[in-house]
Structures are given as C-alpha cells and as structure tokens.
PyMOL CGO cylinders between C-alpha atoms (Angstrom):
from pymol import cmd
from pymol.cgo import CYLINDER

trace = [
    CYLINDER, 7.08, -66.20, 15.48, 8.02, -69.01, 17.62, 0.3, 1, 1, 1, 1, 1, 1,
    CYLINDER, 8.02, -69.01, 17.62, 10.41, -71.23, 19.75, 0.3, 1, 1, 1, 1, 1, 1,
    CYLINDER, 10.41, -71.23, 19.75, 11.55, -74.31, 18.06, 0.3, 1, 1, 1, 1, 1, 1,
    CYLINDER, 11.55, -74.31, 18.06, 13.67, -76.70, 19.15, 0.3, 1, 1, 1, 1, 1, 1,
    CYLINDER, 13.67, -76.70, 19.15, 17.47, -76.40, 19.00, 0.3, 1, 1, 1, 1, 1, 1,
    CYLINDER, 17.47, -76.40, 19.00, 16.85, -72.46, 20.00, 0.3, 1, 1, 1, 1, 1, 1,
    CYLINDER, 16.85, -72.46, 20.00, 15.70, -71.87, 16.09, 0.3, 1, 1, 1, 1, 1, 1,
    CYLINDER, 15.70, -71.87, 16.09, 13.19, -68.93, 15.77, 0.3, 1, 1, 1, 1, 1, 1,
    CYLINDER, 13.19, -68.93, 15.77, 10.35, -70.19, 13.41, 0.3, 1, 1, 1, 1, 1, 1,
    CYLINDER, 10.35, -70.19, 13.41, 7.99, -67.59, 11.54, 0.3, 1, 1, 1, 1, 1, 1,
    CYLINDER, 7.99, -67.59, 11.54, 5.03, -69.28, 10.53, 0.3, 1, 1, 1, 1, 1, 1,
    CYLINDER, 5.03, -69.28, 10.53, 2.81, -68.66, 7.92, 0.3, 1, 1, 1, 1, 1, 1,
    CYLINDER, 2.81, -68.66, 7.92, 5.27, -67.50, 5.82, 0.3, 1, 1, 1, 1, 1, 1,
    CYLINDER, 5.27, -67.50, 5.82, 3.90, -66.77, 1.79, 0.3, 1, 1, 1, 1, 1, 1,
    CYLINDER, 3.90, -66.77, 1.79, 5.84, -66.30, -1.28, 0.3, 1, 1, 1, 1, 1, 1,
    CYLINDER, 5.84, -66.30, -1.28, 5.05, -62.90, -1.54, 0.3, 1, 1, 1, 1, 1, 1,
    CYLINDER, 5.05, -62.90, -1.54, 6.78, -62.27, 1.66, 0.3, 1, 1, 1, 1, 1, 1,
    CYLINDER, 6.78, -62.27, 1.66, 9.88, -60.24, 1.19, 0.3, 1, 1, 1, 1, 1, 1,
    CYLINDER, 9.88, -60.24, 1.19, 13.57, -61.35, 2.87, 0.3, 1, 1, 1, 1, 1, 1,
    CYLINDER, 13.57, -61.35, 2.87, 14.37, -60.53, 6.04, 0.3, 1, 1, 1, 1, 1, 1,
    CYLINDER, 14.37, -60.53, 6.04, 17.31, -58.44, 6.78, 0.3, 1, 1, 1, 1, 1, 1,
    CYLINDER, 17.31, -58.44, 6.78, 20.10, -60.06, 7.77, 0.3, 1, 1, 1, 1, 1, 1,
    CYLINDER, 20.10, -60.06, 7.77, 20.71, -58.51, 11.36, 0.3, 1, 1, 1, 1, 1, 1,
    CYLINDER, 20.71, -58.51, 11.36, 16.93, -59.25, 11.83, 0.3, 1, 1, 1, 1, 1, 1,
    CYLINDER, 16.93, -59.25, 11.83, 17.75, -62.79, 11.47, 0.3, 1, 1, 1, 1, 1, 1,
    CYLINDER, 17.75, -62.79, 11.47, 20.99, -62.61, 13.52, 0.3, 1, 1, 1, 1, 1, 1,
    CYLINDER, 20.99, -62.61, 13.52, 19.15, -60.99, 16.50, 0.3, 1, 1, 1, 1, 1, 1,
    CYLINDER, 19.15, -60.99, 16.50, 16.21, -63.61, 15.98, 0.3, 1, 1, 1, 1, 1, 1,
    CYLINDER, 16.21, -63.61, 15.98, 18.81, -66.09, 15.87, 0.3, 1, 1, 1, 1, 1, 1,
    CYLINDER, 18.81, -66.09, 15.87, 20.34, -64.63, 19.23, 0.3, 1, 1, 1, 1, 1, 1,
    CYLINDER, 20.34, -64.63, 19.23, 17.10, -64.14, 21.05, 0.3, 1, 1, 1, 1, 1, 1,
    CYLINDER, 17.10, -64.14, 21.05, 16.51, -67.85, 20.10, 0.3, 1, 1, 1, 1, 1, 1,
    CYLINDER, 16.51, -67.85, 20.10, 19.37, -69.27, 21.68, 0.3, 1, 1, 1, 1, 1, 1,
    CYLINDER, 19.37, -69.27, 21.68, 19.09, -67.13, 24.65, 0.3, 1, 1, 1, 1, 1, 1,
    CYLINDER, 19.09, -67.13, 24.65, 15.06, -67.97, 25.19, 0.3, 1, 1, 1, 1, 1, 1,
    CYLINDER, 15.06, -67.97, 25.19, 15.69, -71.31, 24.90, 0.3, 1, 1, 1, 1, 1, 1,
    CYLINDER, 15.69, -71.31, 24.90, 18.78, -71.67, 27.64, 0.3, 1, 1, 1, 1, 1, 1,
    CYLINDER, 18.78, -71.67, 27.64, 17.18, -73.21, 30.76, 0.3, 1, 1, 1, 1, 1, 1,
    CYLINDER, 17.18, -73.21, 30.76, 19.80, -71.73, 32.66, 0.3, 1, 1, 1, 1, 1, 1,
    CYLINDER, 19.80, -71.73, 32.66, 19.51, -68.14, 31.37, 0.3, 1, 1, 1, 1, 1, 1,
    CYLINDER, 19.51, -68.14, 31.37, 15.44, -67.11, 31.16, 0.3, 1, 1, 1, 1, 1, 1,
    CYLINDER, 15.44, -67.11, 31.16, 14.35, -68.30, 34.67, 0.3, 1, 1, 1, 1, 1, 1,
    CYLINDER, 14.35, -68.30, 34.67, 14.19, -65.50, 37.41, 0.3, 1, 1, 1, 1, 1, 1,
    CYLINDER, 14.19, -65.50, 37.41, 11.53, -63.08, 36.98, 0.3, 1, 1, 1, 1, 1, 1,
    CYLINDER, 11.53, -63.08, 36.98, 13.72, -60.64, 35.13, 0.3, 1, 1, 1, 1, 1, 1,
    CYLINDER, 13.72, -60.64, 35.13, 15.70, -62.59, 32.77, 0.3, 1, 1, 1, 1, 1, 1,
    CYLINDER, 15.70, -62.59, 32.77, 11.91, -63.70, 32.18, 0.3, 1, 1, 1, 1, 1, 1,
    CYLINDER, 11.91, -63.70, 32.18, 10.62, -60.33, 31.34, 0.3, 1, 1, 1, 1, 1, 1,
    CYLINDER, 10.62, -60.33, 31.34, 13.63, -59.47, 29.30, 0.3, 1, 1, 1, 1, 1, 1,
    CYLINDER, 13.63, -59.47, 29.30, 13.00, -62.45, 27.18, 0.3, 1, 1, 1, 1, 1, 1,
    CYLINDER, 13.00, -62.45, 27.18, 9.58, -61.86, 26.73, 0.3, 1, 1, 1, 1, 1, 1,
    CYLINDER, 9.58, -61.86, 26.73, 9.73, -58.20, 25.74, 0.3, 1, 1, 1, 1, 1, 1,
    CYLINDER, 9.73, -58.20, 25.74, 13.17, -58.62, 23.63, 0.3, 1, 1, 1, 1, 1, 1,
    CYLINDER, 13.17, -58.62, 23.63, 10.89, -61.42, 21.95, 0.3, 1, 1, 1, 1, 1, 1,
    CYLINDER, 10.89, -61.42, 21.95, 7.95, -59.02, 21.62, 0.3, 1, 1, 1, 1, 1, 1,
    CYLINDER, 7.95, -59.02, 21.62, 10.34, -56.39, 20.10, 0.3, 1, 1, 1, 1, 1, 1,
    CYLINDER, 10.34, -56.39, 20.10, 11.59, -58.90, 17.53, 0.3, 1, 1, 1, 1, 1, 1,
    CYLINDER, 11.59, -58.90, 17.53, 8.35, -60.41, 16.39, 0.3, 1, 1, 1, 1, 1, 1,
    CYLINDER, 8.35, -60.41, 16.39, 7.68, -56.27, 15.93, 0.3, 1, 1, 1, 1, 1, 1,
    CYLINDER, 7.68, -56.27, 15.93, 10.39, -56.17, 13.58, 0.3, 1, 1, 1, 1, 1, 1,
    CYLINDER, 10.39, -56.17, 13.58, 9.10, -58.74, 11.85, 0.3, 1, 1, 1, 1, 1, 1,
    CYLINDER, 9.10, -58.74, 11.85, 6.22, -57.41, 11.18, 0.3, 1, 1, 1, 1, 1, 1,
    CYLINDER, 6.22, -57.41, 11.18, 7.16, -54.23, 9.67, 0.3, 1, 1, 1, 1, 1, 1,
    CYLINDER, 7.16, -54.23, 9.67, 9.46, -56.32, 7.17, 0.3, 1, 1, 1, 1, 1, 1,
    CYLINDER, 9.46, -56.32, 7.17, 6.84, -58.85, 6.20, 0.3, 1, 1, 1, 1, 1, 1,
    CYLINDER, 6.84, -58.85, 6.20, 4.39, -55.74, 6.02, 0.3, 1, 1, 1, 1, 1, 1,
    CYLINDER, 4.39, -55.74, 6.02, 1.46, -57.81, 8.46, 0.3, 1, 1, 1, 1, 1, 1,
    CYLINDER, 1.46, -57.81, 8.46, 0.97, -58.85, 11.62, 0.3, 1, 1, 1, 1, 1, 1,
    CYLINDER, 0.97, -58.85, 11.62, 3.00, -61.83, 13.30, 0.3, 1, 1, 1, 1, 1, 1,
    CYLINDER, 3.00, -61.83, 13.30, 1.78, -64.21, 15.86, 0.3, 1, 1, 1, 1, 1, 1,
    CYLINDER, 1.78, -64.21, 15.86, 4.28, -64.09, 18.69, 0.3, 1, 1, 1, 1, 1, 1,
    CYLINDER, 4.28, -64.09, 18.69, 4.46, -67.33, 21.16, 0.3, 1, 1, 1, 1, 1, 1,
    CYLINDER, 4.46, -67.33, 21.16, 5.65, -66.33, 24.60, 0.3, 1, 1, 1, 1, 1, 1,
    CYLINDER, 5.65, -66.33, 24.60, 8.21, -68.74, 25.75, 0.3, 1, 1, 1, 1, 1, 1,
    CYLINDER, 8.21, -68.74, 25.75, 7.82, -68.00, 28.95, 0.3, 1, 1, 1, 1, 1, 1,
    CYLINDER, 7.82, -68.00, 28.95, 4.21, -68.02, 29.21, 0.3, 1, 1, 1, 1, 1, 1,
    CYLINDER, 4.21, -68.02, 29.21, 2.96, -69.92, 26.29, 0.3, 1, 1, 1, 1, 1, 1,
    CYLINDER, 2.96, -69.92, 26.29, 0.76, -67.22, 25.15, 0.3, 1, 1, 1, 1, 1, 1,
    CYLINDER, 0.76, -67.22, 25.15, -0.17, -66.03, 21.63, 0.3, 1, 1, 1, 1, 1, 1,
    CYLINDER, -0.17, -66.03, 21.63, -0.54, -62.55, 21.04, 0.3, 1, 1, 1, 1, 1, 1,
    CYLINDER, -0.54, -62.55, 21.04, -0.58, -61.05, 17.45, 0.3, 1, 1, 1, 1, 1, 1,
    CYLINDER, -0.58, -61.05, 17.45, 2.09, -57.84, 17.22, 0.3, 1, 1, 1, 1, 1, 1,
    CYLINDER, 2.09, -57.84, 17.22, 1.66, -55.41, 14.20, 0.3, 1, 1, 1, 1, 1, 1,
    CYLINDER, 1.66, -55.41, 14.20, 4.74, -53.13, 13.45, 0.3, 1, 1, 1, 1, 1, 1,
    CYLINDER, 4.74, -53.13, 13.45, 5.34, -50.33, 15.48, 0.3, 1, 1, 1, 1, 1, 1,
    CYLINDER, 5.34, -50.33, 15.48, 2.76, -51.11, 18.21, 0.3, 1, 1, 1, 1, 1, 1,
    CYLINDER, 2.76, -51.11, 18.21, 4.73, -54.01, 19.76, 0.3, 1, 1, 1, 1, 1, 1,
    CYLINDER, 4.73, -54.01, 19.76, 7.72, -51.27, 20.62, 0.3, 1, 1, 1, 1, 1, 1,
    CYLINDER, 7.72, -51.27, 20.62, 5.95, -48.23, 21.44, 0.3, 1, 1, 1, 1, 1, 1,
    CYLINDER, 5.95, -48.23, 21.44, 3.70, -47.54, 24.58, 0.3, 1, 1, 1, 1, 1, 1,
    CYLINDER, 3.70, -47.54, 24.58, 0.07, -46.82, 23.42, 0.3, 1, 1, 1, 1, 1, 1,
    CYLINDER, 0.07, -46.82, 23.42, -0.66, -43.10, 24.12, 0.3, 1, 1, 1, 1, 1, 1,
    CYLINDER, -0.66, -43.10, 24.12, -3.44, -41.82, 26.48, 0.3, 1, 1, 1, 1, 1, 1,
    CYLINDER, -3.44, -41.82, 26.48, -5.13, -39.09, 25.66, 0.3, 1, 1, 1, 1, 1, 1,
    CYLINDER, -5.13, -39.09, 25.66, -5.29, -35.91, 28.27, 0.3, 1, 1, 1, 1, 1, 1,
    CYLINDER, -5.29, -35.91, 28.27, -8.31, -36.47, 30.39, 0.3, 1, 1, 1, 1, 1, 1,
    CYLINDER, -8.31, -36.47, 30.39, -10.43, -33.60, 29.22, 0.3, 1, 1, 1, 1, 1, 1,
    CYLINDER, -10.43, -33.60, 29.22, -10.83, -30.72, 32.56, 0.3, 1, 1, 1, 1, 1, 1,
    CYLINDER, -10.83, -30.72, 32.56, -14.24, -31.33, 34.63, 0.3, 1, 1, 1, 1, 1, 1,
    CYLINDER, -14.24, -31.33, 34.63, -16.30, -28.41, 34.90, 0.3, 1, 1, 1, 1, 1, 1,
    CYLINDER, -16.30, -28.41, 34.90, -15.68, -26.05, 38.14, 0.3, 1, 1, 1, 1, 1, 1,
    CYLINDER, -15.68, -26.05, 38.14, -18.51, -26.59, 40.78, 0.3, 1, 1, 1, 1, 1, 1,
    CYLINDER, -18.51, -26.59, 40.78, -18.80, -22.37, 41.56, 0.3, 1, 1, 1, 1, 1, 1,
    CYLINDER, -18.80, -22.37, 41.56, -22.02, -23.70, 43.76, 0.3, 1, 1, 1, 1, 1, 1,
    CYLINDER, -22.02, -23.70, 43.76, -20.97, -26.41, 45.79, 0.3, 1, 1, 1, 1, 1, 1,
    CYLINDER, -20.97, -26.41, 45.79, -17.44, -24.65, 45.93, 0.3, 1, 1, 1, 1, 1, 1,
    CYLINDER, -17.44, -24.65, 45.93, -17.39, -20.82, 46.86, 0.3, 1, 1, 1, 1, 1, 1,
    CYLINDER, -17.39, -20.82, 46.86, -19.61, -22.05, 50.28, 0.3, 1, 1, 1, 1, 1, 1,
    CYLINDER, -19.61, -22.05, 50.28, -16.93, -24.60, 51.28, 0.3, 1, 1, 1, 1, 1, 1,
    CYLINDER, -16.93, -24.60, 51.28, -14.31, -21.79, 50.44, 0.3, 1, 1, 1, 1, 1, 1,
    CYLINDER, -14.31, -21.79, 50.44, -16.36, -19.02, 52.36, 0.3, 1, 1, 1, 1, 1, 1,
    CYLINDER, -16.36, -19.02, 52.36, -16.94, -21.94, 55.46, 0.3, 1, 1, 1, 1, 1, 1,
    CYLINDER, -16.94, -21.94, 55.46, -13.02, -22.42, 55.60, 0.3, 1, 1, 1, 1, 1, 1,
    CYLINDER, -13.02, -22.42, 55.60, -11.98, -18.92, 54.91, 0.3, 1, 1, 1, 1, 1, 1,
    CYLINDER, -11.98, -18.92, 54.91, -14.52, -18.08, 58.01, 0.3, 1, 1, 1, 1, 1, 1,
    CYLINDER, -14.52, -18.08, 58.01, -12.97, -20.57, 60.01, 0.3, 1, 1, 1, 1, 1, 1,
    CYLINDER, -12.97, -20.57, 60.01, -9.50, -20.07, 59.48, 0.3, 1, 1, 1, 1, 1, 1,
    CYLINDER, -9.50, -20.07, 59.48, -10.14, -16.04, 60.19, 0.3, 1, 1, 1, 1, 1, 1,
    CYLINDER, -10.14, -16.04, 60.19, -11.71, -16.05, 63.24, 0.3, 1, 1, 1, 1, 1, 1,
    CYLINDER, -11.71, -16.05, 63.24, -8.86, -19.21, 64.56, 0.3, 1, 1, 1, 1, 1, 1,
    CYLINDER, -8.86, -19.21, 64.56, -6.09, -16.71, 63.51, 0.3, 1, 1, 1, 1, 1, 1,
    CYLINDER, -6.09, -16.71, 63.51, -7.08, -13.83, 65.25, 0.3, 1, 1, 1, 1, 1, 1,
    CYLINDER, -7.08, -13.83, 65.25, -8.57, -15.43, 68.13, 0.3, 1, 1, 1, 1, 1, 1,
    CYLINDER, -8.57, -15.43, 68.13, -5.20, -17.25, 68.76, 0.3, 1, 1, 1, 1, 1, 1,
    CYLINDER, -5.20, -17.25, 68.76, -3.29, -13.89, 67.71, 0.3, 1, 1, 1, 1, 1, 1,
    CYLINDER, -3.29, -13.89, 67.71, -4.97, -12.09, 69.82, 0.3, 1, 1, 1, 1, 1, 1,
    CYLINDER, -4.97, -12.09, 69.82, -4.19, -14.44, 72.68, 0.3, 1, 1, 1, 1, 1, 1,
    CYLINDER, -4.19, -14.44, 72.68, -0.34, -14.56, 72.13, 0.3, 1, 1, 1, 1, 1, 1,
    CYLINDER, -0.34, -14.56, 72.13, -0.57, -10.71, 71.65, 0.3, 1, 1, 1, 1, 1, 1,
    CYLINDER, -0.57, -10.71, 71.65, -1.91, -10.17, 75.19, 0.3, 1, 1, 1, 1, 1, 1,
    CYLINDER, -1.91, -10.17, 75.19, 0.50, -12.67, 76.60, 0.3, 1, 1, 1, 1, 1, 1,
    CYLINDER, 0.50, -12.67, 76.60, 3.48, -12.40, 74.65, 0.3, 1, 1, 1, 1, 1, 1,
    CYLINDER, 3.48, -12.40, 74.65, 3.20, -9.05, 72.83, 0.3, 1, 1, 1, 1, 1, 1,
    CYLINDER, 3.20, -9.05, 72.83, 4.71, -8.89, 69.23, 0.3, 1, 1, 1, 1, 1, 1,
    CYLINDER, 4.71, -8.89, 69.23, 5.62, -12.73, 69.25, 0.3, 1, 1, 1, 1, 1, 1,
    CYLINDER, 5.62, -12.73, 69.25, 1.90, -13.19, 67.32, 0.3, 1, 1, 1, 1, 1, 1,
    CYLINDER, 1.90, -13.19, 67.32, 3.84, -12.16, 64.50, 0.3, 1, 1, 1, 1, 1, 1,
    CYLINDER, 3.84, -12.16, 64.50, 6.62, -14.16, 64.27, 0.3, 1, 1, 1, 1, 1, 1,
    CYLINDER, 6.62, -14.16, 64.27, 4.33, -16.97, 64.75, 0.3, 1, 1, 1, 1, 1, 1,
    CYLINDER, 4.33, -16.97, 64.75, 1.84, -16.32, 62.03, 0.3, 1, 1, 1, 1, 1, 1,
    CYLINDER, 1.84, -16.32, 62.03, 4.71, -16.27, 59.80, 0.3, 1, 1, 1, 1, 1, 1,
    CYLINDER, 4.71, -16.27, 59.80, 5.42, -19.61, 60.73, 0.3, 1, 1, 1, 1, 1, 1,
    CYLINDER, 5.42, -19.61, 60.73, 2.36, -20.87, 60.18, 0.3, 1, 1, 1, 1, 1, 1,
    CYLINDER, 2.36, -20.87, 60.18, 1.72, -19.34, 57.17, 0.3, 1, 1, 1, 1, 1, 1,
    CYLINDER, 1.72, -19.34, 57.17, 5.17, -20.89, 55.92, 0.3, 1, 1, 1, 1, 1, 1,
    CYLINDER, 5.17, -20.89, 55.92, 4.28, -24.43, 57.67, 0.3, 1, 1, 1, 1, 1, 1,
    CYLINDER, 4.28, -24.43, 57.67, 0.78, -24.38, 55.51, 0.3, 1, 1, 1, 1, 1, 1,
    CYLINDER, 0.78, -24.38, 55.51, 1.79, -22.91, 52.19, 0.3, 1, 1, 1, 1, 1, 1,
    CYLINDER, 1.79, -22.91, 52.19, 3.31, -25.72, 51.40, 0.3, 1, 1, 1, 1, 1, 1,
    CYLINDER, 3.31, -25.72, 51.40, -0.09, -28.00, 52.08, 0.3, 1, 1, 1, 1, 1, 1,
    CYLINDER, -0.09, -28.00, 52.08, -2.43, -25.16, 50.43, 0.3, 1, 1, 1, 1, 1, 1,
    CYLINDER, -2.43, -25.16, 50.43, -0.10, -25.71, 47.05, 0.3, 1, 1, 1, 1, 1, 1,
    CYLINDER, -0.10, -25.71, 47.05, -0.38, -29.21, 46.71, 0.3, 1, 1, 1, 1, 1, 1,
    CYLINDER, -0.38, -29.21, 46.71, -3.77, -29.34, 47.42, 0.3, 1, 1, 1, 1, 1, 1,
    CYLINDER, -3.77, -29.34, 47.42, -4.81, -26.75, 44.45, 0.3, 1, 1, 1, 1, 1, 1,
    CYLINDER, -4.81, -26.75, 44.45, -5.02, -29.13, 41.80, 0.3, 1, 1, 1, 1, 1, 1,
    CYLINDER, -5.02, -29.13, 41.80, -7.05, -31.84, 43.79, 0.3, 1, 1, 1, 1, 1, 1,
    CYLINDER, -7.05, -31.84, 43.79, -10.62, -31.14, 43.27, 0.3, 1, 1, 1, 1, 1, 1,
    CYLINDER, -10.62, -31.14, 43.27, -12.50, -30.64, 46.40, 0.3, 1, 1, 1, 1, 1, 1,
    CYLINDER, -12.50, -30.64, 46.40, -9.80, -29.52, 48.17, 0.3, 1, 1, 1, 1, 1, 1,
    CYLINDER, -9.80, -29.52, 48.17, -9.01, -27.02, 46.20, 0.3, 1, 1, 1, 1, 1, 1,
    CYLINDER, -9.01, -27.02, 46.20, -11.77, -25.16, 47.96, 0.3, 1, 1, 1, 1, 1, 1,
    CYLINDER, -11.77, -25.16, 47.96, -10.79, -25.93, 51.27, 0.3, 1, 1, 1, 1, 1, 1,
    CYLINDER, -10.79, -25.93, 51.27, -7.27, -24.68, 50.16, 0.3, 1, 1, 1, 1, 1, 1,
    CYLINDER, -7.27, -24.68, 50.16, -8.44, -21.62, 48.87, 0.3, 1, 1, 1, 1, 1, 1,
    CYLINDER, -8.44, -21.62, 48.87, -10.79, -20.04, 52.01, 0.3, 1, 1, 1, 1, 1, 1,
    CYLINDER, -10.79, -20.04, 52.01, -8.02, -21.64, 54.29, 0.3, 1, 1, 1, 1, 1, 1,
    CYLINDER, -8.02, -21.64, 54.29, -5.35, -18.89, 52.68, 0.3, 1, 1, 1, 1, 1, 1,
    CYLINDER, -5.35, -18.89, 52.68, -7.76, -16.20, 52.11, 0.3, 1, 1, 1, 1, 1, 1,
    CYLINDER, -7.76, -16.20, 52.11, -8.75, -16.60, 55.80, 0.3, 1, 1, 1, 1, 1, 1,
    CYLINDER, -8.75, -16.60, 55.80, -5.21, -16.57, 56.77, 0.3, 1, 1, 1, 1, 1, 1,
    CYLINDER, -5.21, -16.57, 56.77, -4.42, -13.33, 54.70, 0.3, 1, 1, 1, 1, 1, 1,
    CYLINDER, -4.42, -13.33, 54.70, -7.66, -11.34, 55.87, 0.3, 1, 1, 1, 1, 1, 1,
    CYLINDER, -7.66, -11.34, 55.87, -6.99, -12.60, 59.37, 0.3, 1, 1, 1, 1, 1, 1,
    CYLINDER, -6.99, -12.60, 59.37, -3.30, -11.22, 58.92, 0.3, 1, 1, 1, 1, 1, 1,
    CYLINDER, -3.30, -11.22, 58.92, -5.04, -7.54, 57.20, 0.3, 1, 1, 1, 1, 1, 1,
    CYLINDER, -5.04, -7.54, 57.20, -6.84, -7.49, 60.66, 0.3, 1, 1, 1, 1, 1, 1,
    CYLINDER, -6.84, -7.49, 60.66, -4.55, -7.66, 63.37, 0.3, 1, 1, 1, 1, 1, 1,
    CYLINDER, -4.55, -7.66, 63.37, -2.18, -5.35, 61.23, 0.3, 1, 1, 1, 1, 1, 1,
    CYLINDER, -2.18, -5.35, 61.23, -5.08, -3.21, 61.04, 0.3, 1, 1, 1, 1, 1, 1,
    CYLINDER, -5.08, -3.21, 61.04, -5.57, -3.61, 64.99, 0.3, 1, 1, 1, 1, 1, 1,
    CYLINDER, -5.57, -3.61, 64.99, -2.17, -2.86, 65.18, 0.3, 1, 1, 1, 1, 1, 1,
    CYLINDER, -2.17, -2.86, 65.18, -1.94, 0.12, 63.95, 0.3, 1, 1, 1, 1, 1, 1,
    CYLINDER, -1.94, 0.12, 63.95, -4.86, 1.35, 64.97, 0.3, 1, 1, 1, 1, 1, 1,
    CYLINDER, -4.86, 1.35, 64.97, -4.77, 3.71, 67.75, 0.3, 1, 1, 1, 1, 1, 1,
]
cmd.load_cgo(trace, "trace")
C-alpha cells in the first residue's frame, strides 16, 4: 500500500485471485490518501502520527480482505513495513512475567535485622516521651504508625524491600505489645 501522486492510494502486487475490496475500504483509502498527501495537513508531530497509524490501520484492512500481508510505505517516514490482518490494529500481548522464587534465606535475616531495629527505636523513644511527657508516647506512636503504613504497603510488592517492610511493622507492633505490657504492668 502506497502514496501515489495526486493523493491516490496504490496497492501493489495486486493478483487476479485477489478478491474486491469493499467499497468503504476504498473510500477511507481514498480519504487517508488525500489527507497524507496535503502538505499543509500531515506536518506537526501529531497530525504525523495520526497519518501514519490511520495508514497502518488501513493497510491492516487490507490485508484481511486480500487474505495476505500488505507492504505499507510510511509517508511520513518512507519506511516499509509488511502488516498482516489483525496485527497492524491490535497491541501485541505480553505475557505475565512468571513470580521469582521467595529468598526465605537472604530474607527472614533482613526482616529479623529491621524488626530488631525498629523495636528497640520504638521503645527507646517511647520510653523517653513517657518519662517526659507521660501518656503523649501514645498518641505519637499512633502517628507514626499511620505516617509509615502507608510506606510499608507500597513497598510489599517490591522485592527486597519487602523484607525491610515486613520486620519494620512487626518491630513496630511488638514494640507497641511492650510498652502496653509495661503499662500495665504494676
């Protein structure tokens, strides 16, 4: 499929076996043809792009009626690219990257290290804000328990932090299960 002059859509190669086009096939390649070859119309980057893949679409079309693949000349770029059927309108699909195995060894330890970590910070800082402040420890861990669950969700699907994520809140809620404990103890 191609640009000729006068804004005439030529489909080369044609054979005798080739069945007629349908008539609002050749209307829209008679459109797209007039339109492509406007110098006014197709030159900013978007009139560009419209032209090519309106073009890309059509030579598609083709192809399913003539029941092969078309060679479709870019008139913006000049470039040949054969288009078979239903692949020049529909996005090739990706298949689901498969799920890596979980890394229990490497993991767990960097979950126990930040769980740790995040445990003895808590209740070291709670327990300083306790014997200054009193009761405001808890109102505070509550805020930063809200200001970090949002962080700790996010960060569940990545794959090394995950871990980090994971001993960060268990820290947090065994750090919580101790002052409460202190708490209440007499």
């Amino acid at each position: 499929m191609q640009l000729a002059e006068g804004g005439e859509v030529e489909i080369g190669g044609r054979r005798p076996d080739d069945p007629e086009l349908p008539a609002e096939l050749v209307v829209a390649l008679r459109e797209w043809g007039e339109v492509a070859s406007r110098p006014d119309i197709a030159r900013g980057p978007d009139e560009q792009e419209l032209v090519r893949r309106r073009g890309r679409q059509l030579a598609g079309r083709c192809a399913e009626a003539l029941g092969r693949p078309v060679d479709f000349h870019d008139p913006v770029t000049g470039r040949v690219e054969i288009v078979s059927g239903r692949l020049a309108t529909q996005r090739a699909v990706v298949p689901a990257p498969r799920p890596e195995p979980v890394p229990w060894a490497t993991g767990l330890p960097i979950a126990a290290f930040f769980g740790v970590l995040a445990t003895v910070v808590v209740v070291v800082l709670s327990t300083a804000v306790d014997a200054a402040f009193g009761l405001l420890w808890i109102p505070a861990n509550v805020l930063i328990g809200a200001g970090l669950a949002p962080s700790l969700w996010l960060l569940r699907r990545v794959p090394l932090w995950r871990w980090v994520a994971l001993g960060v809140a268990v820290g947090v809620v065994v750090a919580w299960v101790w002052m409460l404990a202190n708490l209440l103890a007499p």
